[in-house]
C-alpha positions in Angstrom: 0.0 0.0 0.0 2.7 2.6 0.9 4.1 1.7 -2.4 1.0 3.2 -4.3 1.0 6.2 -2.0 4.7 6.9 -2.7 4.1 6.2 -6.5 0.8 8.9 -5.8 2.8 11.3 -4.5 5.6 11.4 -6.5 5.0 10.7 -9.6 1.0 10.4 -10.9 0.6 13.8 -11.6 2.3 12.9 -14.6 -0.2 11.2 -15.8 -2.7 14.5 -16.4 0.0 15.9 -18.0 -0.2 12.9 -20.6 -3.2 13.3 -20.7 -3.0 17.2 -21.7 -0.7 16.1 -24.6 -2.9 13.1 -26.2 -5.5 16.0 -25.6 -4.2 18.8 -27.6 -2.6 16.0 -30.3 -5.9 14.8 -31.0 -7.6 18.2 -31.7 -7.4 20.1 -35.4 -5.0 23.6 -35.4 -7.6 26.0 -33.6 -8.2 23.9 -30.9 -4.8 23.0 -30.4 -3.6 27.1 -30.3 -6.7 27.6 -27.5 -5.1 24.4 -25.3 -1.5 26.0 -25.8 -2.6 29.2 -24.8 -4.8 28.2 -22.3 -2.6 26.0 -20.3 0.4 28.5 -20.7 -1.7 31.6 -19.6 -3.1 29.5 -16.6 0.0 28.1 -15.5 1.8 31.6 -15.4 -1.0 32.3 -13.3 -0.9 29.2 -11.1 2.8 30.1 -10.5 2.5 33.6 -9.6 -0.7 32.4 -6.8 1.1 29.5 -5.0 4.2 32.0 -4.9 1.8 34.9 -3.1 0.0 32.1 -1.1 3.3 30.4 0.3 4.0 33.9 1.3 0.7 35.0 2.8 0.0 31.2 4.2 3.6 29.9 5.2 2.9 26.4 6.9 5.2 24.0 8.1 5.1 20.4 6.8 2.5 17.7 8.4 5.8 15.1 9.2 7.7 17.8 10.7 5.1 19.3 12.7 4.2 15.7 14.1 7.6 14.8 14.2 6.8 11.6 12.6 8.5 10.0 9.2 6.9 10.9 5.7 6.4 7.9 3.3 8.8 9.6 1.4 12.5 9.4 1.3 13.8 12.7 0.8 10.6 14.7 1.7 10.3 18.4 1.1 11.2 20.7 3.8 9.8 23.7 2.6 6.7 25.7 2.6 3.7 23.2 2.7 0.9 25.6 1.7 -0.4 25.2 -1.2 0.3 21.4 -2.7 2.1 22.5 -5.8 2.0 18.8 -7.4 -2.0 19.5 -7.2 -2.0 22.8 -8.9 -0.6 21.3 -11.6 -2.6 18.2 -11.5 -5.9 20.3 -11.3 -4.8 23.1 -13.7 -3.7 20.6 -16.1 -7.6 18.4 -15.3 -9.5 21.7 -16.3 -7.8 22.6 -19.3 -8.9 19.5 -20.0 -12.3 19.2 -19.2 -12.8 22.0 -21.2 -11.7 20.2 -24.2 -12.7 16.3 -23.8 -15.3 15.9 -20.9 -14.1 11.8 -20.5 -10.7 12.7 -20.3 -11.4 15.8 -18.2 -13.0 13.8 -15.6 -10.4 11.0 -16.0 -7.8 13.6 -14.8 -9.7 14.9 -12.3 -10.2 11.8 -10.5 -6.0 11.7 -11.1 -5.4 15.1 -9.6 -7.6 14.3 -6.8 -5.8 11.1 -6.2 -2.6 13.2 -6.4 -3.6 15.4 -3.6 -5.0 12.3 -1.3 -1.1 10.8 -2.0 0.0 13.7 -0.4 -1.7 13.5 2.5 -1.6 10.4 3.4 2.5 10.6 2.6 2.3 13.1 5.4 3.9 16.2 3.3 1.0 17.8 2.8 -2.6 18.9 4.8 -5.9 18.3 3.6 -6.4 22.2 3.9 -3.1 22.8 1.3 -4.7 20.3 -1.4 -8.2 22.3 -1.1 -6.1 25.6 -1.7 -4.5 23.7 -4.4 -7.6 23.4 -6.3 -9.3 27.0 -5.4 -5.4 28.5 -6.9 -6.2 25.7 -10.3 -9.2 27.2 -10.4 -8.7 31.0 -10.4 -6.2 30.1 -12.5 -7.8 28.6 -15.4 -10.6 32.2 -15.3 -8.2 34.5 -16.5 -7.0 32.1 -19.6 -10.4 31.3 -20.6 -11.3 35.0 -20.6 -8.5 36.0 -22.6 -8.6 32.6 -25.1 -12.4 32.0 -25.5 -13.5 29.1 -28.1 -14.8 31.1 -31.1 -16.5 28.0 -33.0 -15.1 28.4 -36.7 -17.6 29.2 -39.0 -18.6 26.7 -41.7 -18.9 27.4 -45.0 -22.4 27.8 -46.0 -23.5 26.2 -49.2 -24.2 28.4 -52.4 -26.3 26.0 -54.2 -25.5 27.4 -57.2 -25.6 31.1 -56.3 -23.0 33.3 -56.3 
């Protein structure tokens, strides 16, 4: 079980990001400019927030605080507030969703999955995951606002008339 938890932790938000690429390969030139700048625009943001919210929120880590051992080997040391392998993991999940609504949801479930990893590794509280996912969330706004999907239009038939 710890094995799955470590793997959780460590490495599965890799996986949404995998899911991002097969994503924006699968999509014609339009779409795949809007998931490029959409993801770019929102990670910028995303960077900037957990930077500002470390600051505001600094919080020591759960297996420190405790003084018990993380699942981990090598566990960070540094700010715990927010979960920054959960930003990503749900910054990465709504891009998606916004694009393929299976594979949205797929990476969802993964970023949340991420974030209970976390915890239970004992390098991150519940309370940094949840801001985690309200930072992917402002995040994504601003991107969506500046990069909204402008349906191409089709060509309309002449029938004969020019």
């Amino acid at each position: 079980m710890n094995t799955l938890i470590v793997f959780g932790a460590r490495y599965l938000f890799i996986v949404p990001m995998l899911i991002l690429i097969y994503t924006w390969w699968t999509q014609n030139s339009h779409i795949r400019w809007l998931i490029l700048m959409r993801t770019l625009i929102a990670a910028l943001v995303a960077v900037l927030l957990v930077y500002f919210a470390g600051d505001l929120f600094p919080e020591v880590r759960p297996y420190i605080t405790n003084h018990t051992q993380a699942l981990l080997t090598n566990p960070p040391s540094d700010n715990s507030f927010p979960s920054d392998h959960s930003v990503v993991s749900f910054v990465i999940a709504l891009i998606v969703l916004q694009f393929s609504y299976p594979l949205g949801a797929i990476s969802l479930i993964i970023a949340g999955l991420v974030g209970y990893s976390r915890v239970v590794a004992g390098v991150h509280y519940p309370v940094d995951v949840f801001g985690a996912i309200v930072i992917a969330v402002i995040s994504v706004e601003p991107a969506n606002l500046l990069f909204p999907y402008i349906r191409p239009k089709k060509e309309e038939p002449n029938n004969g008339i020019t």
